[in-house]
N, C-alpha and C positions, 0 to 999 in steps of 0.2 A: 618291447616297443622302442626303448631307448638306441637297439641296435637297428632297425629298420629306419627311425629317427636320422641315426647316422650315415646308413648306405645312401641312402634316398638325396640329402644334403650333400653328400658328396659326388653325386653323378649331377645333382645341379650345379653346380658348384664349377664343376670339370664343361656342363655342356655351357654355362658362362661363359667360362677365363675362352674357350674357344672359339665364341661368336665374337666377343669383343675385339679378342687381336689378330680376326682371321677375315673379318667381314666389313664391308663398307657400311659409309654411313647409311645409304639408301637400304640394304641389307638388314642392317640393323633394325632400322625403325620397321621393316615390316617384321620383322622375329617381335619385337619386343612389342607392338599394337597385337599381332597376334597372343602374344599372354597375356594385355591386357584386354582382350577383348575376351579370353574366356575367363577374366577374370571378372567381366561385366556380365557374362553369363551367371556368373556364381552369385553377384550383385543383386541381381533380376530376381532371383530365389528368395534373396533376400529381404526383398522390394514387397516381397507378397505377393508375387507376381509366377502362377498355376499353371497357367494355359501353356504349351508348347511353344505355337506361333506368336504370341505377344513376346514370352521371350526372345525367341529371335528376332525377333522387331527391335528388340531394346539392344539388343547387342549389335544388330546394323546400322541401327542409328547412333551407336559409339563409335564404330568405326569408320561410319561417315563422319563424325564429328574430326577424328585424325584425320582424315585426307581433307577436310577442310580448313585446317589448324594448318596444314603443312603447307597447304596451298598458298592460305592467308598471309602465309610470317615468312612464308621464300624459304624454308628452310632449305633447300635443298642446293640454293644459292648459297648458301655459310652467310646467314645476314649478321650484322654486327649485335654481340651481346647488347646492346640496348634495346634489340628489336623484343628479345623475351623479357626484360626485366618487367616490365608492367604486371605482366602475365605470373610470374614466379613473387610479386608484393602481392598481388589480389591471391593468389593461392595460401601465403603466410598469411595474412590475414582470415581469411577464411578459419585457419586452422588455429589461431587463435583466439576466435570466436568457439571453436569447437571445444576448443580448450575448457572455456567455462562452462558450454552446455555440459561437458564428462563431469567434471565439478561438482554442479547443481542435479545432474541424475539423484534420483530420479524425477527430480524437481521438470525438469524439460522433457521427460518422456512423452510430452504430449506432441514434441515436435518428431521425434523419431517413429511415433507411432503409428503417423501418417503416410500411407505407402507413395501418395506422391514425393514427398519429402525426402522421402529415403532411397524413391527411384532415380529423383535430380541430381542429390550428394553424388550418389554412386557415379554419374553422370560425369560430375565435376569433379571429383575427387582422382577418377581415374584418368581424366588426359588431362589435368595438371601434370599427373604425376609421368604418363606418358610423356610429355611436354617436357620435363625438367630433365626426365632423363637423357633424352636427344638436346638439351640444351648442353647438358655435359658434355658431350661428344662431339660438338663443333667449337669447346674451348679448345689451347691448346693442349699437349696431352690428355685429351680429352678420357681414353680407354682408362689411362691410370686413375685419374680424376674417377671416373665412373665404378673401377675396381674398390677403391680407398672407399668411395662411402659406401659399398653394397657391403664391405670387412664390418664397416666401422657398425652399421646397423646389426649386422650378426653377430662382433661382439656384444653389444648390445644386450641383444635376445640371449644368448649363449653363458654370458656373464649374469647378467638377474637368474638364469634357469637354476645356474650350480650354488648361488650366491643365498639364492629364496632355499632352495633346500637345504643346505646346510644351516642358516644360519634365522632364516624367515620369520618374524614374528610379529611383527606389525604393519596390518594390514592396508597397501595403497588406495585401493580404489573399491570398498570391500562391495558397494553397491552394482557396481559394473563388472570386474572382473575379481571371486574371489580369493581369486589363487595368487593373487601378484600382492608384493609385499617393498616395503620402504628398503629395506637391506637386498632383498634382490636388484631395486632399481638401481642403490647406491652399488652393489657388484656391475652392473652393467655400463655404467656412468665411468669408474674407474676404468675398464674391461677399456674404454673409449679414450680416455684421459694416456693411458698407456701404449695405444697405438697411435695415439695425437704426437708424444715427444718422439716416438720412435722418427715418425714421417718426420716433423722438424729435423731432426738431428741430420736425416736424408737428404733435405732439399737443394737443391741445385742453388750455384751463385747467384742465379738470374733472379731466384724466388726469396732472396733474399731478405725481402721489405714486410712479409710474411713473418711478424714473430711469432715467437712460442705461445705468447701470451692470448693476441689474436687465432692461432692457430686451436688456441685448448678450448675459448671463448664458443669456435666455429665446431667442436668437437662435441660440447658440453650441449649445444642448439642441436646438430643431429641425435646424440644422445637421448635428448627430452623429446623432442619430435617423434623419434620410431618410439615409446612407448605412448606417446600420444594416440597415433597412429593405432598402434595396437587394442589402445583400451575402446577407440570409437569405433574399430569395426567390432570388436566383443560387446557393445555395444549397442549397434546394432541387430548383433548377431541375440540378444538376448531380447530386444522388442519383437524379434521372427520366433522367437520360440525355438532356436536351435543353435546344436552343441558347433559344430564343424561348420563353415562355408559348404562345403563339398568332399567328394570322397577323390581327388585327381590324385592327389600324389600320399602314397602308403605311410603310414605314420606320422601323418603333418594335418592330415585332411584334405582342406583345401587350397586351391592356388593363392585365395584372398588371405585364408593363416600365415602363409611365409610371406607376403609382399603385404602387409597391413601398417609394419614401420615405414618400409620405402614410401609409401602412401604419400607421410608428409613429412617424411626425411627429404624428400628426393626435392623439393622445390625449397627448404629452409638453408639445404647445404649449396644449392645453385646460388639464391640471393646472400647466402654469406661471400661467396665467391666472388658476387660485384660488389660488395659493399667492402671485403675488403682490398679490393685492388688488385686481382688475382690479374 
């Protein structure tokens, strides 16, 4: 499993780093609305939601939600970073309200149990998260920007995986997710903290205003965000009654398994970016 784990990660990994430094930004956004739209497909299942047709319903009307997101905010004009910040605080927020319903699980089960509820999130959760990532991409260096937290999130995940095995014994979230452990989180948080001073020690003179400290601070917020991230679609995923999102990609599951950190990675490490003066 571990080695399928790996192959599968590393042809994603390879058809990434490709689209990023090979394709425009218009390009982009349809590649990347198209994973997240089968990833609102995967949502839909989640939702409690049977029927064929209603699916696809739910998944057209995500995708009309991006062409209308894109329409709305000009993105296609490169509008100024201030046109998404609104957009990238109502999505932190959001996820630190989510933060305590994972908390008080399963104290709030009664909000997640609700398939409206769970069809909206999905809803919301996912063109934030489309949203943030095309906000990366019309900062400047936008591609590197975009590469550094899809790393920083994988450490992340990669760091707790080897961290909780070796070493795992007290248990994070044991109601939600039981296989995640404080020592794996604290592997992954480093795993983060490590690729933070690396990129500092990197930065160009221009990013110079950018220190380490801010820098670790901005590292430490992705960090906690992708397991965030993680634990509310497990989550989820445990009010539906089921192990995987989906069977799409061999050894992972589903598309929603690998992109559950980016979720609310992907709008915490934007808004760290305007608030510290990037």
């Amino acid at each position: 499993m571990l080695r399928q784990r790996v192959i599968t990660g590393v042809l994603l990994a390879l058809a990434f780093l490709a689209a990023v430094y090979f394709l425009r930004l218009e390009a982009l956004a349809i590649i990347f609305g198209g994973v997240a739209a089968a990833a609102a497909w995967e949502w839909s299942g989640l939702s409690g939601i049977k029927s064929v047709p209603v699916k696809v319903l739910y998944t057209l009307t995500y995708m009309g939600l991006l062409m209308a997101t894109w329409a709305a905010l000009a993105i296609g004009e490169a509008p100024a970073p201030d046109v998404f910040q609104p957009w990238l605080g109502t999505a932190c927020f959001f996820w630190s309200v989510v933060m305590l319903m994972v908390e008080s699980y399963p104290g709030t089960a009664w909000i997640w149990r609700s398939r409206m509820s769970r069809a909206v999130f999905g809803l919301f959760i996912l063109t934030t998260t489309w949203l943030s990532t095309i906000f990366l991409l019309t900062m400047p260096s936008g591609t590197v920007l975009l590469v550094l937290m899809v790393l920083a999130v994988a450490l992340a995940d990669i760091g707790a995986y080897f961290a909780g095995r070796r070493w795992g014994r007290h248990k994070l979230a044991i109601r939600v997710s039981p296989g995640k452990t404080w020592e794996g989180f604290w592997g992954g948080v480093v795993s983060v903290v490590v690729l933070t001073c690396v990129v500092a020690y990197m930065l160009p003179q221009h990013m110079a205003h950018l220190s380490l400290v801010t820098l670790i601070l901005l590292g430490l917020a992705v960090a906690g965000a992708s397991v965030l991230g993680d634990l509310t679609v497990s989550m989820v995923k445990r009010e539906s009654g089921v192990k995987d999102s989906g069977t799409l990609l061999p050894g992972h599951g589903g598309l929603l398994d690998r992109i559950d950190g980016l979720c609310a990675a992907a709008p915490v490490f934007g808004l760290g970016l305007l608030l510290a003066g990037y």
